[in-house]
PDBQT receptor file of N, H, CA, C and O in Angstrom, charges set to zero:
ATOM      1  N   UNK A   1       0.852  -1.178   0.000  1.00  0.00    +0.000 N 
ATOM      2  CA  UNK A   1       0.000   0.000   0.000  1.00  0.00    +0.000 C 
ATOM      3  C   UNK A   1       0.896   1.239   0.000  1.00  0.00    +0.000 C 
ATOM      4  O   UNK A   1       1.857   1.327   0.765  1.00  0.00    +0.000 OA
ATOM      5  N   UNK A   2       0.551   2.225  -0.903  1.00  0.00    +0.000 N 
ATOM      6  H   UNK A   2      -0.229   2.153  -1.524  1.00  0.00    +0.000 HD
ATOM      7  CA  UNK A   2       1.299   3.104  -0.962  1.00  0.00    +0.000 C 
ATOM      8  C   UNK A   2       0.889   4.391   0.222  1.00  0.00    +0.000 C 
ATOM      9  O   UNK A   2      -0.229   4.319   0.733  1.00  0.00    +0.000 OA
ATOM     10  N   UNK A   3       1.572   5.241   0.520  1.00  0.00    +0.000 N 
ATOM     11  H   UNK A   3       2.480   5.299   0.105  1.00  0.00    +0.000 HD
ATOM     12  CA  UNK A   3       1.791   6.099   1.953  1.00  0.00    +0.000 C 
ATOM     13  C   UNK A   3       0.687   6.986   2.297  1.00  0.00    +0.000 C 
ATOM     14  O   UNK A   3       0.609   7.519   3.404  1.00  0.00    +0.000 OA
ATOM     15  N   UNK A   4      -0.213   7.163   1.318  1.00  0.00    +0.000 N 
ATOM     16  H   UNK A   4      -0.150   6.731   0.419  1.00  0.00    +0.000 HD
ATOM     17  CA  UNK A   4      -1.043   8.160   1.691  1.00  0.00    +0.000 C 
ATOM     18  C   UNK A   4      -2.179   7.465   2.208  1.00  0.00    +0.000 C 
ATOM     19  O   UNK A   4      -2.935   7.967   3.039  1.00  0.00    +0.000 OA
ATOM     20  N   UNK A   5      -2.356   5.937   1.573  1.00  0.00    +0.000 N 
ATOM     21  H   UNK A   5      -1.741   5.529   0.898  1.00  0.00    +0.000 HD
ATOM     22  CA  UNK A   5      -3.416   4.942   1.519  1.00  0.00    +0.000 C 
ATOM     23  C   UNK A   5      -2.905   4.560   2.983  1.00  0.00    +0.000 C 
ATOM     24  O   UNK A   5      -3.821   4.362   3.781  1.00  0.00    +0.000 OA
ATOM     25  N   UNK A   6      -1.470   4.406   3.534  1.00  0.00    +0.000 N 
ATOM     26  H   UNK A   6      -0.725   4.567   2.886  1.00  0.00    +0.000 HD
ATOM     27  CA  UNK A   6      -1.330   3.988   4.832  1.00  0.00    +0.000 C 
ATOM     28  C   UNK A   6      -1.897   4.661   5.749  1.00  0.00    +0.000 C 
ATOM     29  O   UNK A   6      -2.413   4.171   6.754  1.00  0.00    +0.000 OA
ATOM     30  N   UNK A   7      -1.824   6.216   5.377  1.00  0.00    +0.000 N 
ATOM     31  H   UNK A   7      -1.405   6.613   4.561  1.00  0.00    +0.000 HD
ATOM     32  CA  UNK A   7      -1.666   7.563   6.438  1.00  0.00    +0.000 C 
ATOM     33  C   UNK A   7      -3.027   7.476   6.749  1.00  0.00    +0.000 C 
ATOM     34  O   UNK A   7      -3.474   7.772   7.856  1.00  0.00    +0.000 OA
ATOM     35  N   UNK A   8      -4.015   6.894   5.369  1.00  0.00    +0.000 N 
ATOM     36  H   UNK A   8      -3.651   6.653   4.469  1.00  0.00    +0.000 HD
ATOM     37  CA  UNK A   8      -5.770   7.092   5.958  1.00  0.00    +0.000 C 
ATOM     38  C   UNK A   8      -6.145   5.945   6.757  1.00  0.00    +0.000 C 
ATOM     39  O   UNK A   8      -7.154   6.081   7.450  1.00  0.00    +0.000 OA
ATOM     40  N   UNK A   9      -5.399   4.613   6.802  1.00  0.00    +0.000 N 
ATOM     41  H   UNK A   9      -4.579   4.504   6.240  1.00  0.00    +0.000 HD
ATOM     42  CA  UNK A   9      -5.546   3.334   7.798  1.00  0.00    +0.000 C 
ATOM     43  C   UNK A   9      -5.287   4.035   9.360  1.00  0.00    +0.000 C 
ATOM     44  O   UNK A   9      -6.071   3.979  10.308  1.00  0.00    +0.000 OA
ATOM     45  N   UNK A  10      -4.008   4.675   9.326  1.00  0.00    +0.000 N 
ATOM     46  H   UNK A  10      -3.371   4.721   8.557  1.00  0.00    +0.000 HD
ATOM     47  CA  UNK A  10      -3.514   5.005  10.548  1.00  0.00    +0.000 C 
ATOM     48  C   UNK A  10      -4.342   6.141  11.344  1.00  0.00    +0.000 C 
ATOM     49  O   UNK A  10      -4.306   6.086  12.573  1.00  0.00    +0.000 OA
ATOM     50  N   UNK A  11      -5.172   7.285  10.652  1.00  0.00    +0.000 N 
ATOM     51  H   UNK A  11      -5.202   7.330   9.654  1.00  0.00    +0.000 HD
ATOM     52  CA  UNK A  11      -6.221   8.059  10.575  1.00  0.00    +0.000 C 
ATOM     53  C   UNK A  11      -7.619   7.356  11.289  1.00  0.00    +0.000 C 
ATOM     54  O   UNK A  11      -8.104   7.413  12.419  1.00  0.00    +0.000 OA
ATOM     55  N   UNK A  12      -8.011   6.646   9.980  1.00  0.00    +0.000 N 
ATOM     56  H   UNK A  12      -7.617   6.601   9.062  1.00  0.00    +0.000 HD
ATOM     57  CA  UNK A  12      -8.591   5.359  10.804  1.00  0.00    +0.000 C 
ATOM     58  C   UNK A  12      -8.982   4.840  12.356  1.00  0.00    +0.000 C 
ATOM     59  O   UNK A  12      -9.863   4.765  13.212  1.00  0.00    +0.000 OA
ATOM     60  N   UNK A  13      -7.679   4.565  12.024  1.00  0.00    +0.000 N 
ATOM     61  H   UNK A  13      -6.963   4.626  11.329  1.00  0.00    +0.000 HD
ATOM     62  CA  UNK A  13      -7.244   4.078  14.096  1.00  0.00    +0.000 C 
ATOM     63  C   UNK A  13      -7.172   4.758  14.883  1.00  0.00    +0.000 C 
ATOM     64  O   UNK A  13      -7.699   4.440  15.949  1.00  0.00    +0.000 OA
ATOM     65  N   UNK A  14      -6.226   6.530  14.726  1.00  0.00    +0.000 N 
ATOM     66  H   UNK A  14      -5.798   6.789  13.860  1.00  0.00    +0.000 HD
ATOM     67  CA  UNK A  14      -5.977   7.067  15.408  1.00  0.00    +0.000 C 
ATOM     68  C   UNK A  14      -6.697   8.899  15.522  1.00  0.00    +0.000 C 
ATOM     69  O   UNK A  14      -6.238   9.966  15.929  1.00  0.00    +0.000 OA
ATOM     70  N   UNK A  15      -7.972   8.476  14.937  1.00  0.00    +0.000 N 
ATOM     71  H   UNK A  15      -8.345   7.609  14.606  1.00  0.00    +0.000 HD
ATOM     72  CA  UNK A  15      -8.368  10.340  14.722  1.00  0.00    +0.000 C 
ATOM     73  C   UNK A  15      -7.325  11.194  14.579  1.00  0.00    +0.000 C 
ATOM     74  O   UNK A  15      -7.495  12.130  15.361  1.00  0.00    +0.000 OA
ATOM     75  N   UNK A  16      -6.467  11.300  14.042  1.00  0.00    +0.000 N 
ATOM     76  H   UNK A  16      -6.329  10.540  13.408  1.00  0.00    +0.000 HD
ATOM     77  CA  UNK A  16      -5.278  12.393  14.252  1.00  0.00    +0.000 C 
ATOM     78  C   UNK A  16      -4.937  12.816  13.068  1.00  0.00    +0.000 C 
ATOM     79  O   UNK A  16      -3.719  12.918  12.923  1.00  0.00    +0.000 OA
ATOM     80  N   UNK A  17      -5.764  13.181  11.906  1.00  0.00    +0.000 N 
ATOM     81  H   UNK A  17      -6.754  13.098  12.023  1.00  0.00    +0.000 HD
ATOM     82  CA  UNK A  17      -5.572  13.522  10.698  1.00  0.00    +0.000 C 
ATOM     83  C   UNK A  17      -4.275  14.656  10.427  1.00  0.00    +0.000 C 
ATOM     84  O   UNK A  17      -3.189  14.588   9.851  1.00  0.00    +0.000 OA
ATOM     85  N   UNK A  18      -4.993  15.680  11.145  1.00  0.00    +0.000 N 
ATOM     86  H   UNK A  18      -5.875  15.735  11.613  1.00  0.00    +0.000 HD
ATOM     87  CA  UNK A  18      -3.800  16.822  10.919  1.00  0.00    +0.000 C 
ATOM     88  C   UNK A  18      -2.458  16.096  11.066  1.00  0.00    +0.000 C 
ATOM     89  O   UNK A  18      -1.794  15.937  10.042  1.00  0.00    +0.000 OA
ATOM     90  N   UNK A  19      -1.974  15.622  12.284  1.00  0.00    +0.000 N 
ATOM     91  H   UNK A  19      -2.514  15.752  13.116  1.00  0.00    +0.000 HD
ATOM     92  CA  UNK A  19      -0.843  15.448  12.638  1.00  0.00    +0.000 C 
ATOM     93  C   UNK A  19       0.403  14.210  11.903  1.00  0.00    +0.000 C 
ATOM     94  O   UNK A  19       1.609  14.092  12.123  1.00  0.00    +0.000 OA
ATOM     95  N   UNK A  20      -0.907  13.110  10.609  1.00  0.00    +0.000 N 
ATOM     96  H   UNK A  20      -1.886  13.205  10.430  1.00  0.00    +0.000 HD
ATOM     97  CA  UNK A  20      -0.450  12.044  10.279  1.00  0.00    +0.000 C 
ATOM     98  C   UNK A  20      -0.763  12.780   8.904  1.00  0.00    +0.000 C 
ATOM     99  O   UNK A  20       0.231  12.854   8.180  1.00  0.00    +0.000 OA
ATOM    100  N   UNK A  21      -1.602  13.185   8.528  1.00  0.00    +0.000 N 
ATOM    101  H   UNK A  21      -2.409  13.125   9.115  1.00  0.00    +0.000 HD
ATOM    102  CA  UNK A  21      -0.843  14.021   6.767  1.00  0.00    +0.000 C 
ATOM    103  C   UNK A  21      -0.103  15.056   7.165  1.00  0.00    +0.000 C 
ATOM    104  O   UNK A  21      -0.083  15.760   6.155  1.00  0.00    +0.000 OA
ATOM    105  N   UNK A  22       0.655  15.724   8.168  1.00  0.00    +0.000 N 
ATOM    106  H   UNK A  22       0.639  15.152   8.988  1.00  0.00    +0.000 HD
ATOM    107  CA  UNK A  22       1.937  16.502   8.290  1.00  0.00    +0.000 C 
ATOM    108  C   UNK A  22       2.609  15.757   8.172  1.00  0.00    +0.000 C 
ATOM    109  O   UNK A  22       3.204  15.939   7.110  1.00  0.00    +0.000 OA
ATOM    110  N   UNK A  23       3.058  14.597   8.842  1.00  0.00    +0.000 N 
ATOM    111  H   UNK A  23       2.574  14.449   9.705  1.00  0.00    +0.000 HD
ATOM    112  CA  UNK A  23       4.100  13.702   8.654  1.00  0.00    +0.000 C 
ATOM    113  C   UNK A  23       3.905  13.288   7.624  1.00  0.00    +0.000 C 
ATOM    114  O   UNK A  23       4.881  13.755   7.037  1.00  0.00    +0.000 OA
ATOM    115  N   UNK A  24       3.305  12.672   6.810  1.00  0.00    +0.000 N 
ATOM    116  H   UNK A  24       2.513  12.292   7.287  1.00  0.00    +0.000 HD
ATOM    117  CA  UNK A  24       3.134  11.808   5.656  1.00  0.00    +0.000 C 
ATOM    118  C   UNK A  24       3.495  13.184   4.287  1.00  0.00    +0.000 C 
ATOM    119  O   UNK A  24       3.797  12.828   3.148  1.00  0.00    +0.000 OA
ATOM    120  N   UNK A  25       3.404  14.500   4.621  1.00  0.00    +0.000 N 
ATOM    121  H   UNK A  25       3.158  14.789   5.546  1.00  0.00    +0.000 HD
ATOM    122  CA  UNK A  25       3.310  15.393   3.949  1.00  0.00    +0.000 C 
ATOM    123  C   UNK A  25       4.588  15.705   3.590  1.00  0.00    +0.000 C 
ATOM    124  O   UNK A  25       5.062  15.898   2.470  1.00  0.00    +0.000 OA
ATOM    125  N   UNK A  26       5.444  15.753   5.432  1.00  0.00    +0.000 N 
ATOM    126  H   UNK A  26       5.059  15.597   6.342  1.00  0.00    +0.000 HD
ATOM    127  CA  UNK A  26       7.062  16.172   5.615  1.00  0.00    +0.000 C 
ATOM    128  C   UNK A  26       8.206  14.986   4.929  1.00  0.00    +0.000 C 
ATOM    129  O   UNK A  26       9.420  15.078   4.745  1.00  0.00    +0.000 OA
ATOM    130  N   UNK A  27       7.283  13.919   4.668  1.00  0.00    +0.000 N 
ATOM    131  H   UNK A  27       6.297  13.844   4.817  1.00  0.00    +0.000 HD
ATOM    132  CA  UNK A  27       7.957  12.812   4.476  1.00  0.00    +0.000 C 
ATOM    133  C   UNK A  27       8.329  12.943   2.494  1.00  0.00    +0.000 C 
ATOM    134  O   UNK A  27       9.298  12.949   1.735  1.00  0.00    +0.000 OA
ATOM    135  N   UNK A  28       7.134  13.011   2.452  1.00  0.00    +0.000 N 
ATOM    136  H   UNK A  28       6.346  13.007   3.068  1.00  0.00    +0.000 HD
ATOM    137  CA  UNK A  28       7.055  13.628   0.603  1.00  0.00    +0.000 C 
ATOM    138  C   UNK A  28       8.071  14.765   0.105  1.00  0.00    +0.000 C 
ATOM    139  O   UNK A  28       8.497  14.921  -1.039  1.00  0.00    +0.000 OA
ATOM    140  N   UNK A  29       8.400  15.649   1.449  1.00  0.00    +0.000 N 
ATOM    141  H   UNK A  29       8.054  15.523   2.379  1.00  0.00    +0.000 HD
ATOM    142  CA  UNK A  29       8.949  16.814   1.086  1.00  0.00    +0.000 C 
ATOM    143  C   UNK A  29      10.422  16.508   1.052  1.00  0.00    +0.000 C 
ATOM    144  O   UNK A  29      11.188  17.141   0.325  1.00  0.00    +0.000 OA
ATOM    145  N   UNK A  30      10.774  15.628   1.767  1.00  0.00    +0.000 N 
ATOM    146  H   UNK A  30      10.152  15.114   2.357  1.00  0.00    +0.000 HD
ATOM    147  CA  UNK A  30      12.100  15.012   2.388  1.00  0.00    +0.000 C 
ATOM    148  C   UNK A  30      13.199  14.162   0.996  1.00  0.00    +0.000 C 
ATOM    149  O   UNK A  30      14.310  14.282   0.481  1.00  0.00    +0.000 OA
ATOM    150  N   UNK A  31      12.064  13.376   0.919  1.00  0.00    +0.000 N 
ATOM    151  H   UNK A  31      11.162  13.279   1.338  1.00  0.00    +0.000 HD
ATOM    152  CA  UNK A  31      11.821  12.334  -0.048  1.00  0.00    +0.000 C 
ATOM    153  C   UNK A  31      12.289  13.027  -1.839  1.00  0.00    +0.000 C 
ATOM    154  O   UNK A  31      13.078  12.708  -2.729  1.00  0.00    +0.000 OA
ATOM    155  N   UNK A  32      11.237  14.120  -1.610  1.00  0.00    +0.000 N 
ATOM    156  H   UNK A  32      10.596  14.379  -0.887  1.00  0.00    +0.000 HD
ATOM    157  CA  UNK A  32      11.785  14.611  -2.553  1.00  0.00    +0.000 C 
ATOM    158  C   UNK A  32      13.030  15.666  -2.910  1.00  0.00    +0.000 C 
ATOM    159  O   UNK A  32      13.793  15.548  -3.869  1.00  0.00    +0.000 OA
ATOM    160  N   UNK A  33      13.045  16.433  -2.182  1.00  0.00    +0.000 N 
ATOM    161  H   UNK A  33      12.426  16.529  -1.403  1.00  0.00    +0.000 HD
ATOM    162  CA  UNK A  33      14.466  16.836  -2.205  1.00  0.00    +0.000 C 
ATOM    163  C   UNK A  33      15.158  16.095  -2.040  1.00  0.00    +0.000 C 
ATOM    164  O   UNK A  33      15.888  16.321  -3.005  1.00  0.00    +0.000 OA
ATOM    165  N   UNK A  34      15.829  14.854  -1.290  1.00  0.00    +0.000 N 
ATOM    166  H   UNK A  34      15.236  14.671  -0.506  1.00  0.00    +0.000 HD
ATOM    167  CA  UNK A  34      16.913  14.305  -1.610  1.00  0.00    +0.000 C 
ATOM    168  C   UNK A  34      16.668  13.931  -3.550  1.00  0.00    +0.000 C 
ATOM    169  O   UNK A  34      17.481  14.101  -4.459  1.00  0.00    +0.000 OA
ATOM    170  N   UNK A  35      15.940  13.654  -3.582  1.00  0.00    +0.000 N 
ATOM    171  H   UNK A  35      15.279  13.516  -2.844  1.00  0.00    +0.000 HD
ATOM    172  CA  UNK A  35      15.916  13.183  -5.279  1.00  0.00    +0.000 C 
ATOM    173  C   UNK A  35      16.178  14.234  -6.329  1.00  0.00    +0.000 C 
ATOM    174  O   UNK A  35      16.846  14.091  -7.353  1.00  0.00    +0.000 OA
ATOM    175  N   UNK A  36      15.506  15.377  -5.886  1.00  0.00    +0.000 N 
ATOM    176  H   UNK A  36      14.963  15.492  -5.054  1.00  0.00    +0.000 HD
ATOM    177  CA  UNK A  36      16.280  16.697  -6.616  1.00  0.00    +0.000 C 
ATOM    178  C   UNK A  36      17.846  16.657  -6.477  1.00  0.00    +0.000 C 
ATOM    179  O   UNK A  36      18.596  16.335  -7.398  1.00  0.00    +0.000 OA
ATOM    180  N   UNK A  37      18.179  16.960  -5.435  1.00  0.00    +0.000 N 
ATOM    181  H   UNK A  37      17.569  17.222  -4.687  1.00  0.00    +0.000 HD
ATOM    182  CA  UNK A  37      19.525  16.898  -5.089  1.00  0.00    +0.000 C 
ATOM    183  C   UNK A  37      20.384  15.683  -5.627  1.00  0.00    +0.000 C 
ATOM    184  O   UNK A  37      21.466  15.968  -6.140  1.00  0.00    +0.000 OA
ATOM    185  N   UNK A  38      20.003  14.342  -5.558  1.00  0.00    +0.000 N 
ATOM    186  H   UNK A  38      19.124  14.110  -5.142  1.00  0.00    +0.000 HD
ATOM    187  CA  UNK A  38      20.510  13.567  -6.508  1.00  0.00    +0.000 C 
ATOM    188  C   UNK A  38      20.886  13.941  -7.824  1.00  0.00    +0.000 C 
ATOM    189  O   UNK A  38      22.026  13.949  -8.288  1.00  0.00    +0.000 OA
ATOM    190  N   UNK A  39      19.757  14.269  -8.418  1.00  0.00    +0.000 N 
ATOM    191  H   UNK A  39      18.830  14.262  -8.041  1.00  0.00    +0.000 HD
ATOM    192  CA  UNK A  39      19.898  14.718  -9.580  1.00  0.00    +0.000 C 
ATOM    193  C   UNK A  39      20.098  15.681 -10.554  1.00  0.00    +0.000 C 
ATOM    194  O   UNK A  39      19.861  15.805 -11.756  1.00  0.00    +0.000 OA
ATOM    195  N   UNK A  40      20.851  16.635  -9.238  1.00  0.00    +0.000 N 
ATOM    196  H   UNK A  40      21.043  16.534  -8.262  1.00  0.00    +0.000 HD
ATOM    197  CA  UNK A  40      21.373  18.060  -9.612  1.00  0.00    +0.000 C 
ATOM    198  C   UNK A  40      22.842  17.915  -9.983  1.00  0.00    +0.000 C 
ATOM    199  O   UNK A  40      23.611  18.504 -10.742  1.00  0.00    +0.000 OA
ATOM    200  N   UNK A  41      22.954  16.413  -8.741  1.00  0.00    +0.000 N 
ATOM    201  H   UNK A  41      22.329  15.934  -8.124  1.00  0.00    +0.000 HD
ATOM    202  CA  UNK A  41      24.473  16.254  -8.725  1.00  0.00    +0.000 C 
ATOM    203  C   UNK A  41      24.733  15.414  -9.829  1.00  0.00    +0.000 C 
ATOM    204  O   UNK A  41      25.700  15.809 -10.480  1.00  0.00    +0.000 OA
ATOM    205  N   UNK A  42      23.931  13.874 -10.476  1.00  0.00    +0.000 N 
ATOM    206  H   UNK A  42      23.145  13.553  -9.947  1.00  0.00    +0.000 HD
ATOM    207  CA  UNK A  42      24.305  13.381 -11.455  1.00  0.00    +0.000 C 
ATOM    208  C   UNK A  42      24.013  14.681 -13.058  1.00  0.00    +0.000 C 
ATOM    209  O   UNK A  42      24.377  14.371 -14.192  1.00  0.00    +0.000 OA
ATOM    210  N   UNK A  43      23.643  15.404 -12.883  1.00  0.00    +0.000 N 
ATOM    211  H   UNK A  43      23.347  15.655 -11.962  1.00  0.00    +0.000 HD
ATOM    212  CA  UNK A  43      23.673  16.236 -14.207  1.00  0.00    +0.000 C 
ATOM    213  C   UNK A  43      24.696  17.420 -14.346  1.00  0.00    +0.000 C 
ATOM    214  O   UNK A  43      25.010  18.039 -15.363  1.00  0.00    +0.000 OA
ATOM    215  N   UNK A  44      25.234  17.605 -12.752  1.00  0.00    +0.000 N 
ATOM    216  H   UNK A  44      24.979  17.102 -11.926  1.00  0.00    +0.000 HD
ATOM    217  CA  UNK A  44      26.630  18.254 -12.969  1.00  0.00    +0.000 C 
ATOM    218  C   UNK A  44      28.151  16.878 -13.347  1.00  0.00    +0.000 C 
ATOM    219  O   UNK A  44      29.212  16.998 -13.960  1.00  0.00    +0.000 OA
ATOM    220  N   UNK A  45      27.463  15.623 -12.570  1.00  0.00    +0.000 N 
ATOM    221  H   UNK A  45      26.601  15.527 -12.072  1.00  0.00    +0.000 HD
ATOM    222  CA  UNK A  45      28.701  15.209 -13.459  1.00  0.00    +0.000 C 
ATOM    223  C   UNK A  45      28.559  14.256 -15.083  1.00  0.00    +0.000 C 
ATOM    224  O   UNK A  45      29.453  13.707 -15.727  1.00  0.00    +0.000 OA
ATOM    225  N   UNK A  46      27.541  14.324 -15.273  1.00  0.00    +0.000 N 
ATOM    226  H   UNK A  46      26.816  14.770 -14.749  1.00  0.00    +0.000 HD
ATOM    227  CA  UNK A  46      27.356  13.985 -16.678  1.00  0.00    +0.000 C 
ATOM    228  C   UNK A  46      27.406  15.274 -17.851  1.00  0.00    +0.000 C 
ATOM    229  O   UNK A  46      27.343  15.156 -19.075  1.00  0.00    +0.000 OA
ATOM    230  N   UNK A  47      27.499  16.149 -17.287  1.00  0.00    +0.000 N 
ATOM    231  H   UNK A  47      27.550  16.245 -16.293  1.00  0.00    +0.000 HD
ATOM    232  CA  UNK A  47      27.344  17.735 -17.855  1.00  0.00    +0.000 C 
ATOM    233  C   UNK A  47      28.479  17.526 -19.199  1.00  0.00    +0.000 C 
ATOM    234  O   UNK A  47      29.632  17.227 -18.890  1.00  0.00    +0.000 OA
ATOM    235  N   UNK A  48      28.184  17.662 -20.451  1.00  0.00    +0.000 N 
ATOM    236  H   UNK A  48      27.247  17.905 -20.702  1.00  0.00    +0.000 HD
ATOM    237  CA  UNK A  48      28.844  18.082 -21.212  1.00  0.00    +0.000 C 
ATOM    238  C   UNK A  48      29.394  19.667 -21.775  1.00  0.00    +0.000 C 
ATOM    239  O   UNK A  48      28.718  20.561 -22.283  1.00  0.00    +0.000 OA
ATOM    240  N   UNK A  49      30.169  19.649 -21.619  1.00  0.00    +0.000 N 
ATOM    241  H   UNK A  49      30.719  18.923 -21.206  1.00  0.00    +0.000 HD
ATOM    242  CA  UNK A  49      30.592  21.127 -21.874  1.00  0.00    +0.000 C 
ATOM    243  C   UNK A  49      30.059  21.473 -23.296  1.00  0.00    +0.000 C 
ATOM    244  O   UNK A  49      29.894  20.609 -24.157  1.00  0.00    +0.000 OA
ATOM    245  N   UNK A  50      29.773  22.954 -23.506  1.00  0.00    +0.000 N 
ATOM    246  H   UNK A  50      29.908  23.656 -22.807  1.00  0.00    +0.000 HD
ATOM    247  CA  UNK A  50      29.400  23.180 -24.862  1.00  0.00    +0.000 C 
ATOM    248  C   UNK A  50      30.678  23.285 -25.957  1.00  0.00    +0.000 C 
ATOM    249  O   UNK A  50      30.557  23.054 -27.160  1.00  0.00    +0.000 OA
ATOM    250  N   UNK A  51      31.953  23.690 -25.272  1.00  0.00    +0.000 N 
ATOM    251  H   UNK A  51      32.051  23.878 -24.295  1.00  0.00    +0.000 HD
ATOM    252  CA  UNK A  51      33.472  24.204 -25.654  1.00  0.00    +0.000 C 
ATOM    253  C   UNK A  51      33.720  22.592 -26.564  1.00  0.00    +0.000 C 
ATOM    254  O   UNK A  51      34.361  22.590 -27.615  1.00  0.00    +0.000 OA
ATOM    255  N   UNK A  52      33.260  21.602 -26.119  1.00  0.00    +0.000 N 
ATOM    256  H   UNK A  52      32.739  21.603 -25.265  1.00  0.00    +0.000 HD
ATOM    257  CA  UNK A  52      33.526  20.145 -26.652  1.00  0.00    +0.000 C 
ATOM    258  C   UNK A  52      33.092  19.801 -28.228  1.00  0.00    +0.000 C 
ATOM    259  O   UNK A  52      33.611  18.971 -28.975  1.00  0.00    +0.000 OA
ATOM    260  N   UNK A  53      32.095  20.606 -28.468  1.00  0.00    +0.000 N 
ATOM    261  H   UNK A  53      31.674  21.280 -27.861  1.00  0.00    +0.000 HD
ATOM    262  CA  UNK A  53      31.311  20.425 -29.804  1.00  0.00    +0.000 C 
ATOM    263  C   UNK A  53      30.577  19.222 -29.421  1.00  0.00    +0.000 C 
ATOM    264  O   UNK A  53      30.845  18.470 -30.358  1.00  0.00    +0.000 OA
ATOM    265  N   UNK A  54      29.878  18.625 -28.691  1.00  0.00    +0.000 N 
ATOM    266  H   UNK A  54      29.660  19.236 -27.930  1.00  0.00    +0.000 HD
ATOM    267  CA  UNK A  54      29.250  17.829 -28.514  1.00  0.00    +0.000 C 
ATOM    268  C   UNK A  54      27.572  18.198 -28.543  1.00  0.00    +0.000 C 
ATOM    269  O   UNK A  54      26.741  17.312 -28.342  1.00  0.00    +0.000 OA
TER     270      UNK A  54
C-alpha cells in the first residue's frame, strides 16, 4: 500500500488527521528533495561542456 493509503488506515485508528498528513506530507517533502539533489548532482557530473562540440 502506498503512503497516503497507509496515512488514511492510521487516521482510521488514530483520529489524528492533521498530525499524520503533516508527517506523511514532511515525508514527501524530504523524499523529494533528496531526489532533486541527486539529480542536480548526477547532471553536474554527466554535464557536457558546450566548448567540446558535442
Amino acid at each position: 500500500m502506498e503512503l497516503t493509503g497507509m496515512a488514511r488506515t492510521i487516521i482510521a485508528r488514530t483520529y489524528l488527521p492533521v498530525e499524520i498528513f503533516f508527517a506523511v506530507g514532511m515525508f514527501y517533502l524530504v523524499m523529494t528533495f533528496v531526489l532533486v539533489q541527486g539529480f542536480r548532482l548526477l547532471e553536474k557530473l554527466l554535464r557536457v561542456d558546450a566548448s567540446q562540440g558535442r
